[in-house]
C-alpha angles and dihedrals in degrees: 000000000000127000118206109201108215111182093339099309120106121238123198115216092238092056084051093054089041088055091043084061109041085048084052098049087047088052096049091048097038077053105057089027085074101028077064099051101047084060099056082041094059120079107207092048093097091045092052089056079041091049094040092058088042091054090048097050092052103043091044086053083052096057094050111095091015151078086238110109123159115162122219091235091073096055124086122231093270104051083046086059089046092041093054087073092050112132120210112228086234087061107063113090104197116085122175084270092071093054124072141185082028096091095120092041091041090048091056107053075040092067095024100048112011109040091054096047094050095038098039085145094065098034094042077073088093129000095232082070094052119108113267111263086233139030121195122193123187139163135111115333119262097033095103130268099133090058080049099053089050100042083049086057090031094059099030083057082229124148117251136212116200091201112212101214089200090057088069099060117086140169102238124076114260100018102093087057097048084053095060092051095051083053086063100036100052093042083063088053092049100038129181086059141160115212104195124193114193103211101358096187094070084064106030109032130132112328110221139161096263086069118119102254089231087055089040077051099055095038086060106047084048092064098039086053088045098051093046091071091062087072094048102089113229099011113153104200117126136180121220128181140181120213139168105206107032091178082080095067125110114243097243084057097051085038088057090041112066096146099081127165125194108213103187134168118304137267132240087258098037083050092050088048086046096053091037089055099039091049092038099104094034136107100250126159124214114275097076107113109200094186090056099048082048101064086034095059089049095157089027106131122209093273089046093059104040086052089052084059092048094054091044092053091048093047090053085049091048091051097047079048092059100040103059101026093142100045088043090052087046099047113019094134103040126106090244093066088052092051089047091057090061101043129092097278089072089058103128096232127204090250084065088045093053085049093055099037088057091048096048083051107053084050095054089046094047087042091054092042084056087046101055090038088054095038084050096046089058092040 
């Protein structure tokens, strides 16, 4: 057996491979030690295992019923964080029944959007009749355009990804980037596909040069990878925001975005189709009088007025509560309390409507006084 002589001392070759191997098993420990700890360091660690069962719950729900089929295995870490907020069709409750005083709006994403994605044979005849890349919709907030993105995606039978803006950003330098493009990306493996972005301003406003250079970064991928669709013949993928101040948005967005619908307050006759629908399955008596809470919430949007008819049905709880208190106490799980709930003295009346109009309107008026005091402080 050899001896090697470093600095005077003699080495046997044994004691050299001894040494190889304990520096290897260091290394290897020291490896996966820190591998492990920069897991329980990391903060996101435990929501990307959250986000990868989620993704495969959802993707293995899509391929029941149909020929679609896309295993988890074949997608990358970042299109399993964008795929865990994947809704199923099945799964959205909200079709173009449950909005009202929307039809010409409705009519028009119905032969813009939807026609197109459920006949591509026929519109693949020529690209002008193929559905916009992007949709905008934009208006007051509560009248609507949310219900109308998901009943688009609901009635075109199109998946749809209710993109977190928050879930793009990361700490570390690149992966927010890399995000954007697995939005993209994925949205191509799961075609036809709805990309929805809630409040899209607050994501792709105004670039300017007071950005932080990793969000300038991001914005910008998103719009390369957006654009790119655009070359890949046939492709159904299409992005649709909501936004209340579109004058916000950056001009590329606008620019990627030609299909644009205005939802704006409603009407006398869209707020007389709004109560009708929302009380529609409620216990309601006679004296309501549709036509006159219609002219009276003049400004009201869709959410204000489905909230009028909530208070007005709790009040009309409170005061049956009050009312029989002792026979309630006495009897809450007979048969007879069941059958008093039911009965007449639950109708939500007009007198219960006008309460909760006036309440609803005192609020509206104290919320636009802070505003204009507010509005007239920064000026």
């Amino acid at each position: 057996m050899s001896d090697f002589n470093f600095g005077g001392s003699q080495i046997s070759r044994n004691e050299i491979f001894q040494m190889i191997i304990r520096v290897s098993l260091a290394s290897v420990v020291t490896y996966f030690s820190v591998k492990w700890m920069m897991k329980q360091i990391d903060p996101t660690s435990k929501n990307k295992r959250k986000a990868k069962i989620r993704a495969e719950e959802q993707l293995k729900r899509l391929a029941k019923g149909s020929n679609f089929e896309l295993k988890t295995q074949t997608l990358n870490d970042y299109e399993l964080m964008i795929a865990s907020h994947l809704v199923v069709p099945d799964d959205i409750p909200i079709s173009w029944k449950d909005i009202a005083g929307l039809d010409s709006v409705i009519q028009e994403l119905r032969e813009s959007v939807v026609l197109p994605v459920r006949h591509r044979d026929l519109f693949n005849q020529s690209k002008l009749w193929e559905a916009p890349k992007g949709v905008l919709l934009h208006g007051p907030p509560g009248c609507g355009k949310t219900l109308i993105a998901k009943a688009t995606a609901k009635e075109a039978g199109m998946r749809f990804i209710n993109l977190d803006v928050a879930m793009l950003t990361d700490k570390w330098y690149g992966e927010s980037q890399k995000l954007a493009s697995a939005v993209f990306s994925l949205a191509v493996k799961l075609e036809p596909c709805i990309v929805f972005i809630d409040e899209i301003d607050s994501f792709l406003r105004n670039r300017s040069t007071n950005d932080h250079e990793a969000t300038a970064m991001m914005k910008t991928q998103f719009m390369m990878m957006w654009d790119g669709l655009s070359t890949r013949a046939g492709s159904t993928v299409i992005v649709m925001g909501a936004t209340n101040r579109p004058q916000d948005l950056d001009k590329a967005i606008l620019r990627r975005m030609p299909a644009q619908f205005h939802i704006g307050l409603p009407t006398d006759a869209q707020r007389l189709q709004i109560l009708k629908l929302v009380l529609e399955l409620e216990n309601i008596s006679e004296s309501v009088d549709f036509n006159r809470l219609s002219k009276l919430t003049k400004g009201f949007s869709g959410s204000d007025l489905r909230e009028m008819c909530r208070n007005a049905s709790v009040y009309r709880m409170r005061q049956f509560m009050r009312d029989n208190e002792s026979a309630i106490n006495a009897a809450e799980n007979t048969e007879e309390f069941h059958d008093a709930t039911s009965s007449d003295l639950l109708a939500i009346s007009m007198e219960d409507m006008l309460r909760s109009y006036e309440r609803m309107k005192e609020s509206k008026k104290h919320t636009q006084n802070l505003f204009v005091e507010n509005h007239i402080e920064l000026d």
